[in-house]
N, C-alpha and C positions, 0 to 999 in steps of 0.2 A: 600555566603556573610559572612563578620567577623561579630560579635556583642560581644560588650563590654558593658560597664555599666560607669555611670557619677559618679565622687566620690561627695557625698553628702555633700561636706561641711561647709556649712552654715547653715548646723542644726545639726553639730556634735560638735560646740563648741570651735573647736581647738583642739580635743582631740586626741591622740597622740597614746593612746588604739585602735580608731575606725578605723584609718588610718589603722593601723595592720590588723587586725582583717577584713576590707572590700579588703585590698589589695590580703590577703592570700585566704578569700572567694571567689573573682572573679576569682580566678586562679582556684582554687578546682571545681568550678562551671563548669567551661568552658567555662568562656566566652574567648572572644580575648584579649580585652584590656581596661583599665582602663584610661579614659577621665577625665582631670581636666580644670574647670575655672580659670581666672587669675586675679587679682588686686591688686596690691602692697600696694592703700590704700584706704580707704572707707571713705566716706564725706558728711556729713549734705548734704541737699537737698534746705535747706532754706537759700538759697544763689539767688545772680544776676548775669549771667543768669542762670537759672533754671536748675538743671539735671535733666535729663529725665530716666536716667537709672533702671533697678531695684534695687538695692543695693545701702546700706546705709553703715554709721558706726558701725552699730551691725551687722553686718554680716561679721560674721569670715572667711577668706582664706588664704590657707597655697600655700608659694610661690613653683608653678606647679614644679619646675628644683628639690629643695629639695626635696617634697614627692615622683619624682618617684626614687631620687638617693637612697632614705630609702629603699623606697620598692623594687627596684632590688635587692637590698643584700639579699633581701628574698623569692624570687620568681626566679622561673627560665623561666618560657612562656611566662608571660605576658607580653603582649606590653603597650606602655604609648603614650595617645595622648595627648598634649595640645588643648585646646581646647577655647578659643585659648589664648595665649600667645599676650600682648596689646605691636607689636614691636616695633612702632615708638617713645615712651615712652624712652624707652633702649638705653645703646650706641652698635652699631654695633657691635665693634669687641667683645668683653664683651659676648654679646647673644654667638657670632658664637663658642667662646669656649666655654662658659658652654654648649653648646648644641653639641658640638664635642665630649668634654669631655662625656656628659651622653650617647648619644648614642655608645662611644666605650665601656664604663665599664658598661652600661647595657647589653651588646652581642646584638647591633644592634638591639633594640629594642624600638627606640623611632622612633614616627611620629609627626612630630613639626607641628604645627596651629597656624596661625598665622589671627591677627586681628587689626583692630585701634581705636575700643575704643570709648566709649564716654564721661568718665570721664575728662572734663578739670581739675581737681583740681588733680590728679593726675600727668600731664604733667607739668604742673606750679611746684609743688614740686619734679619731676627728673628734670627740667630744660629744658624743651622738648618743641619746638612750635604747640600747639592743631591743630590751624589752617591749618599746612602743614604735616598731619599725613601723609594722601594719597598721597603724595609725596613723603614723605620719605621712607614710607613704600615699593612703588615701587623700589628705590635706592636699599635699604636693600636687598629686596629680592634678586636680582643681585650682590650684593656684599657680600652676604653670603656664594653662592655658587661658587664667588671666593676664599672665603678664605680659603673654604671645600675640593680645587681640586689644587691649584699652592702653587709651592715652595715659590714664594714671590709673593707678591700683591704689586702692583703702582695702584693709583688708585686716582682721582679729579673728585669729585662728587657735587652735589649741597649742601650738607649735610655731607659725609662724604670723609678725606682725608687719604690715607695711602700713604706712602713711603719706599717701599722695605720692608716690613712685613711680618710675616707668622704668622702663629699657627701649632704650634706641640703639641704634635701628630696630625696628619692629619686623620680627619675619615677613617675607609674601606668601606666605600660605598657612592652613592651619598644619602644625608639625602634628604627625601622627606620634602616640604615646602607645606601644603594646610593652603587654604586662606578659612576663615571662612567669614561673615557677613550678614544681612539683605537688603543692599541697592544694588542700580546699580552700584555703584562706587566698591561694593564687588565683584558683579558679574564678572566685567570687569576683575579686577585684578586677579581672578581667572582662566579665561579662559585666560587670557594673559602669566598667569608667575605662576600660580599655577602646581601642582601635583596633585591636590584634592582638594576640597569643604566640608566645613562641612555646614550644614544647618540645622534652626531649628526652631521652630514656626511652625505658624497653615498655613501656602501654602508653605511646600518643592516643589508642584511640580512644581508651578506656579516658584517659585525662579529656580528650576531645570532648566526649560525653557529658562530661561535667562541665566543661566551660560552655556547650550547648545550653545546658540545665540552667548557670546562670544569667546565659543572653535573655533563655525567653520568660524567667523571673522579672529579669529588670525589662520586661517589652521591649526586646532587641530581637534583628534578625540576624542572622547570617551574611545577607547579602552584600552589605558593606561593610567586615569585618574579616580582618587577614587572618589566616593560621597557618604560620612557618613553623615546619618538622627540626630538629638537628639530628644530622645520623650520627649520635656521638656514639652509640652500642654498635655499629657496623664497623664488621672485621677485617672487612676484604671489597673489591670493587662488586663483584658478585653481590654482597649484602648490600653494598651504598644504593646500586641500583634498584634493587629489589623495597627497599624502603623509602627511597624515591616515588616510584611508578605507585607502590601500597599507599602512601600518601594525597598523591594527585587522585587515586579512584575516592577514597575518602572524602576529596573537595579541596582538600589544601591549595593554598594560594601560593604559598612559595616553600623553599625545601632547602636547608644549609649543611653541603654538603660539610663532614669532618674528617678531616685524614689525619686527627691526633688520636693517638693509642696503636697505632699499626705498628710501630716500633723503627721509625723510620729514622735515618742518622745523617741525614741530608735535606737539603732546601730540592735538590733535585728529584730525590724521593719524592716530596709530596707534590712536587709538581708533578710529576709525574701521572700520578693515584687521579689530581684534579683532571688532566686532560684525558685519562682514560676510560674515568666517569663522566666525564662530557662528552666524548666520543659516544658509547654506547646510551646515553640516552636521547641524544640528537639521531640514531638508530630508530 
């Protein structure tokens, strides 16, 4: 099983120091790969209708495509997950090259995650319809990895139109798409048109279960098909570990360690947390 680590960034300020400094650490460490969160923009909460989400306007994030294009230039193993990436928001073609692009000039090393979000106020200000994420999203995904594989793309969609189009450079490989989320509606799209699952909160297994349910609806197996944990509920190294090792018996493929919510007030704090949960699982 890979395990990487979540970059902490909503309690790192925007700083531009930590990013360094945690990117080069997780590589030195051993872990796999370095997981970011995504949101373009952060929005009061005291609004009608209600967000529901975690995240406000104080909580800083740096846009997922740039921090891992910084940190390729300085690393050479690590892999970059989004984690995920909010794509119904985006214009198609737009993602499918910056994510062409990063995965050639990182040396194939990006794994794209993808997700739809719950921030309306977000989609309102890219110009995006909230209501028809899940729709879109499913489009997207099919029409990404056209644009990954043919010379030219024709394409009428409900959402998206091309005409005789390409993108060059064309990746060298097929970029893996996994579908992250909490709901049925995630499960589905996962087992349908996914690569992989990321999953996260307090019932991976119970969610497991259902993204099993819709692998082998859509005549899919398991056997080429990722599931990265996030230990975002783990309180302590104690728990990271423990949810860790509970994951791998489960089958998981890979496991993203998180040492945001610890209450830590330091770049070196969560350094710290990472090497100590890499220490005891390399145990």
């Amino acid at each position: 099983m890979k395990i990487g680590v979540v970059y902490p960034q909503i309690e790192l300020n925007g700083d531009p120091e930590a990013a360094r400094r945690i990117g080069l650490a997780a590589e030195a460490l051993g872990y796999d790969h370095l997981l970011a969160y995504d949101h373009v923009l952060g929005a009061t909460h005291d609004r009608e209708p209600k967000l529901w989400g975690p995240y406000t306007d104080r909580d800083p994030f740096h846009e997922p495509f740039i921090l891992f294009a910084y940190l390729a230039g300085m690393t050479k193993r690590l892999e970059f997950a989004t984690g995920v990436i909010i794509l119904p928001q985006r214009q198609t073609a737009l993602v499918a090259k910056q994510v062409a692009d990063l995965d050639l000039l990182s040396g194939e090393r990006l794994r794209f995650g993808i997700g739809v979000g719950w921030n309306y106020v977000e989609y309102q200000a890219l110009g995006q319809d909230f209501s028809k994420r899940g729709a879109r999203a499913d489009e997207q995904i099919a029409l990404l990895r056209r644009y990954w594989s043919e010379d030219l793309v024709s394409f009428q969609g409900r959402f998206d139109t091309v005409d005789r189009a390409n993108i060059l450079p064309l990746p060298r490989r097929r970029i893996p798409i996994w579908v992250g989320g909490f709901e049925e509606p995630a499960f589905k799209r996962g087992g349908r048109l996914g690569d992989g699952f990321i999953f996260a909160g307090a019932e991976p297994l119970a969610h497991l279960a259902r993204v099993k349910h819709h692998l082998a609806e859509a005549g899919r197996g398991t056997a080429d098909f990722g599931l990265d944990f996030i230990t975002n509920t783990a309180r302590s190294v104690d728990e990271a570990v423990r949810a860790v090792e509970t994951w791998r018996e489960a089958g998981g493929t890979h496991a993203s360690v998180c040492t945001m919510g610890m209450g830590f007030k330091t770049v070196d704090a969560h350094l710290d947390f990472m090497a100590e949960v890499k220490a005891r699982l390399a145990r």
